[in-house]
C-alpha positions as CSV (number, residue, x, y, z in Angstrom):
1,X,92.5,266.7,70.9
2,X,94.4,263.5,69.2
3,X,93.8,260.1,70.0
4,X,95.2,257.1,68.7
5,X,97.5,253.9,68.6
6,X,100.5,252.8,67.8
7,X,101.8,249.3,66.7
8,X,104.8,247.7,69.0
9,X,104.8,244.1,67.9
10,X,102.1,241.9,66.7
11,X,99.0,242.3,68.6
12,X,100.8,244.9,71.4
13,X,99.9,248.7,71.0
14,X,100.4,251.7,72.8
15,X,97.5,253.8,73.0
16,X,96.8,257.6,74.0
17,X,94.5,260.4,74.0
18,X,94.8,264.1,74.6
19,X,92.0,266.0,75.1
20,X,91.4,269.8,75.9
21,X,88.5,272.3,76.3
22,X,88.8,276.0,74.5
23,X,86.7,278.5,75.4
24,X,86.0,280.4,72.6
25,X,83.9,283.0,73.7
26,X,86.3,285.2,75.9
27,X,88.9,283.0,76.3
28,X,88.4,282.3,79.9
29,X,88.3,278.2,81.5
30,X,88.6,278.7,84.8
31,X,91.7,281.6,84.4
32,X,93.2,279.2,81.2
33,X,92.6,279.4,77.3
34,X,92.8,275.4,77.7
35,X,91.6,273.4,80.5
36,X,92.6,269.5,80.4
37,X,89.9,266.9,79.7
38,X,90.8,263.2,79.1
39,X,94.5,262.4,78.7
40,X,95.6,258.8,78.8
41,X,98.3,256.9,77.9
42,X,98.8,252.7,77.7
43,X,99.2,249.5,76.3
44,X,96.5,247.5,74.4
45,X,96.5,243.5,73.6
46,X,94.3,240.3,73.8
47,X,94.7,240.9,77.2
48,X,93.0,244.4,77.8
49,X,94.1,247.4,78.3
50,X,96.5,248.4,80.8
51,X,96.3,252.5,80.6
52,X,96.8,255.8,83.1
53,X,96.6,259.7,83.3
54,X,93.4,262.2,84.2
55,X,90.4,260.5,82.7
56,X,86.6,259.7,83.4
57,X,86.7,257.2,86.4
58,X,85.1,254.0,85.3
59,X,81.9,255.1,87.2
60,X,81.3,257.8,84.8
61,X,81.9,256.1,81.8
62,X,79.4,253.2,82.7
63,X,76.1,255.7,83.0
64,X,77.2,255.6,78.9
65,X,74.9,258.0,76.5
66,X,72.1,258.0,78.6
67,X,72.4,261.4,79.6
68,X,71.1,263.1,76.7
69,X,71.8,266.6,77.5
70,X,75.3,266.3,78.5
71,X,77.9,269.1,78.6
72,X,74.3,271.3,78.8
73,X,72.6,272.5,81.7
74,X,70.3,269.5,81.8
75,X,73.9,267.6,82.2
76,X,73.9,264.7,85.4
77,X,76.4,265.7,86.5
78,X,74.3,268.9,87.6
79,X,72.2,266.4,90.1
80,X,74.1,262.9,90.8
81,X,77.5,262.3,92.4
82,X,79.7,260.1,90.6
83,X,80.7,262.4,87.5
84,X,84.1,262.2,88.1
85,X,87.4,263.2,85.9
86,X,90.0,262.5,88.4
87,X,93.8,262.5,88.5
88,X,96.9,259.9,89.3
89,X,94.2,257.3,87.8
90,X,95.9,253.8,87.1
91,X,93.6,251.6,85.3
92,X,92.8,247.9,83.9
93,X,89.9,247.5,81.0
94,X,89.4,244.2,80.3
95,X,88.5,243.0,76.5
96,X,85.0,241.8,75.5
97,X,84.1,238.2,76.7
98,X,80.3,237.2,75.3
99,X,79.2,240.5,75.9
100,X,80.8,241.2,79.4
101,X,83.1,243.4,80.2
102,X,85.5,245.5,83.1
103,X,87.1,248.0,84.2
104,X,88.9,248.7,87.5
105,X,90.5,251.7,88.3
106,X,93.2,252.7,91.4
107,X,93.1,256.4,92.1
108,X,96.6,257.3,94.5
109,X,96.4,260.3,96.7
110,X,99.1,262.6,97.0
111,X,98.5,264.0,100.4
112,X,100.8,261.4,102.1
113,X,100.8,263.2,105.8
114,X,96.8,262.9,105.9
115,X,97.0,259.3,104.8
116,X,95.8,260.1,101.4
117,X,99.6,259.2,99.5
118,X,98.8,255.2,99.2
119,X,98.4,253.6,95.9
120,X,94.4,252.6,96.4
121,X,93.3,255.8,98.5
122,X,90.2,255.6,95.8
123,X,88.9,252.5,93.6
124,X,86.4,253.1,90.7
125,X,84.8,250.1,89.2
126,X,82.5,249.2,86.4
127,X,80.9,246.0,85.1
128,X,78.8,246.1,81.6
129,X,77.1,243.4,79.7
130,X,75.9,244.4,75.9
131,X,74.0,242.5,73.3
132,X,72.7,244.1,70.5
133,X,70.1,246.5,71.6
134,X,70.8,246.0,75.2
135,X,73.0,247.9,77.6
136,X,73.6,247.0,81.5
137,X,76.2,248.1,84.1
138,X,77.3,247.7,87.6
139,X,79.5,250.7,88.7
140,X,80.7,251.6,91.7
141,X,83.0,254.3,93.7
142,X,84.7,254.0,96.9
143,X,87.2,257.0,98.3
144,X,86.5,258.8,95.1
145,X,85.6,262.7,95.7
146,X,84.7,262.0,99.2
147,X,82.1,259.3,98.1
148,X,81.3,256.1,98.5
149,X,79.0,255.4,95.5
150,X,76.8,252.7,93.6
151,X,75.0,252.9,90.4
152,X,73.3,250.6,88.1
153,X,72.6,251.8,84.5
154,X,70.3,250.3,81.7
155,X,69.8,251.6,77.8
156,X,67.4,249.9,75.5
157,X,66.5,249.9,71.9
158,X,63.2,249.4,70.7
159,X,62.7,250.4,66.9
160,X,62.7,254.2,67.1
161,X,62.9,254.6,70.9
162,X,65.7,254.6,72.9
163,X,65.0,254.2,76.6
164,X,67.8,254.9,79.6
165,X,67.9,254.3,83.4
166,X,70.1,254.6,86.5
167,X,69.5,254.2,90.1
168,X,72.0,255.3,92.0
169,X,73.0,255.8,96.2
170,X,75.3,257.4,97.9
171,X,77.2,258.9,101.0
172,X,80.0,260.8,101.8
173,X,83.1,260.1,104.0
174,X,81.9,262.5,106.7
175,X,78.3,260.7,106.9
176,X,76.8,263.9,106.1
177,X,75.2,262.9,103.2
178,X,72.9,259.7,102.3
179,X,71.9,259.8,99.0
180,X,69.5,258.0,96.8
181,X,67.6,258.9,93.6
182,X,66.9,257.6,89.4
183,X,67.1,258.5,86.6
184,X,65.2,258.1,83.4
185,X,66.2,259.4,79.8
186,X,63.8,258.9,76.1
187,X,64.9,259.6,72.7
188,X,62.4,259.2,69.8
189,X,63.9,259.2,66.4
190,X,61.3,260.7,64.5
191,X,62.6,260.1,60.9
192,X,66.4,260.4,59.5
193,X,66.6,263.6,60.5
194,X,64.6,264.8,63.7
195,X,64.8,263.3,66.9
196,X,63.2,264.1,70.3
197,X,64.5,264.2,73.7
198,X,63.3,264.0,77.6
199,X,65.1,263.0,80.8
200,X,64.3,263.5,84.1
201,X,66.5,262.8,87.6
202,X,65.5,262.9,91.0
203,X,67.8,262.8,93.9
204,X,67.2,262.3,97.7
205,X,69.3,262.8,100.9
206,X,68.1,260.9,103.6
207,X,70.1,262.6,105.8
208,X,68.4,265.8,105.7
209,X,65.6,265.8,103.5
210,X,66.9,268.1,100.9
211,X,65.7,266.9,97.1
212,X,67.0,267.7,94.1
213,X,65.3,267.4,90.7
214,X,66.7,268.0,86.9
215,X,63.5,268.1,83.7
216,X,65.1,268.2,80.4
217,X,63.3,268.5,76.5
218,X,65.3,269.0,73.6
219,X,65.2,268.3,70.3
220,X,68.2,267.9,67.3
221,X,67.7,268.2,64.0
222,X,70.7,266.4,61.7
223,X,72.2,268.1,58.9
224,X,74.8,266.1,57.6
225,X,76.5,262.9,59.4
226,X,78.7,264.7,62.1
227,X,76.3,267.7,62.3
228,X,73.6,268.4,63.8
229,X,70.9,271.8,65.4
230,X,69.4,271.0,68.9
231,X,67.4,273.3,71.0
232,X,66.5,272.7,74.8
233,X,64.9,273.1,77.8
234,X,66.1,272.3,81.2
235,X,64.7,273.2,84.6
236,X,66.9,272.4,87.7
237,X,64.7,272.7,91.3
238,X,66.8,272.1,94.7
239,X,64.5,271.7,97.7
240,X,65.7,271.8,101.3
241,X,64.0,271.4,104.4
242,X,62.2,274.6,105.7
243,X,63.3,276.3,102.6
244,X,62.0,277.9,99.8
245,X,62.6,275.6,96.6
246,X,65.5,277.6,94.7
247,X,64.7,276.8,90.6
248,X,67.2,277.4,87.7
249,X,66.2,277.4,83.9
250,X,67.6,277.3,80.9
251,X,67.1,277.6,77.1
252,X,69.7,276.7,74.4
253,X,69.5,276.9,70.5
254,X,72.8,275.2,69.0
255,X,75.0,273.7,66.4
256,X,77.9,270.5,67.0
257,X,80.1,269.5,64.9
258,X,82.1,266.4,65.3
259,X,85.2,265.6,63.4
């Protein structure tokens, strides 16, 4: 993808992102070659950013790096609500104030004859506060996928370690679901090149019992500043009511590149 910004006067930009998936082993995302990611396009001053297109609701983007597996089997997204790329999104980011700082999001429907064609049909929110080591947020999702949603994130540096939490509920427009559950994520930077990874999330629907867990350890080993190796292990257990417990596992040996 490309991402960048472009100067209209003095301190005015437009700014945009394009950002696409390839699947390189056969070639297959869902029936495409390319399947869209984060695409965005606005304007950026002293007073924020004023931006739209398909892109991480402001949810999402508030949970931060505290999933530590992510894009993996061990991913959140696997276990919580609330991991949402959705369309039509028309946003406002606010600019860093002490620390603080917003985003709200408007996500318009376009099925106008079910009363899902209005300009707010769903509204994604986030609120973060950051100072030095520390990380909070207050996000929040109503409309969005169904879901009426709130989540509170925390990440925290202490020498070596870095610790990350969420709690998060939840429950859908048909009241069939009534979620609650955490999440808890470690990474322990062994030296300048090795660092070690857990994270563990448990969710709860009090509406009928049913549990679901996710247990993640990895490890990544850095080659070079963008590069890295990682290998993992993630086991994902879903428990229902009067059910046997159906478990999925998975191992993964890997190289990333970013550039």
């Amino acid at each position: 993808g490309v991402k960048g910004k472009t100067k209209i006067i003095y301190g005015l930009y437009a700014v945009y992102k394009a950002e696409f998936e390839m699947c390189v082993d056969d070639g297959d995302c869902k029936g495409q070659t390319f399947t869209q990611r984060n695409i965005m396009g606005g304007i950026r001053g002293s007073f924020g950013t004023v931006w739209a297109g398909k892109h991480d609701s402001p949810t999402k983007l508030a949970q931060k790096k505290i999933d530590l597996f992510n894009d993996l089997e061990g991913d959140i997204k696997n276990t919580f609500e609330g991991e949402n790329r959705v369309s039509n999104i028309v946003a406002y980011s606010s600019p860093e104030i002490n620390g603080f700082s917003s985003t709200v999001a408007m996500i318009p429907g376009e099925d106008a004859e079910n009363d899902n064609g209005g300009l707010a049909d769903g509204v994604s929110y986030s609120v973060s506060y950051k100072q030095d080591d520390l990380y909070l947020a207050l996000g929040g999702d109503q409309d969005v996928d169904g879901q009426d949603l709130m989540r509170a994130v925390a990440q925290y540096k202490v020498d070596a370690l870095k610790l990350g939490f969420m709690y998060q509920q939840n429950e859908n427009d048909a009241g069939t679901k009534d979620e609650s559950g955490y999440f808890i994520s470690a990474a322990y930077k062994l030296d300048s090149a090795v660092t070690l990874k857990a994270q563990f999330g448990s969710i709860e629907d009090d509406a009928d019992g049913d549990k679901e867990d996710s247990l993640s350890l990895g490890a990544d080993y850095k080659l070079a500043k963008g590069t890295k190796l990682y290998v993992f292990y993630t086991d994902n257990t879903d428990s229902s009511v009067g059910e046997a417990d159906s478990e999925a596992t998975a191992y993964g040996l890997g190289m990333e590149h970013k550039f």
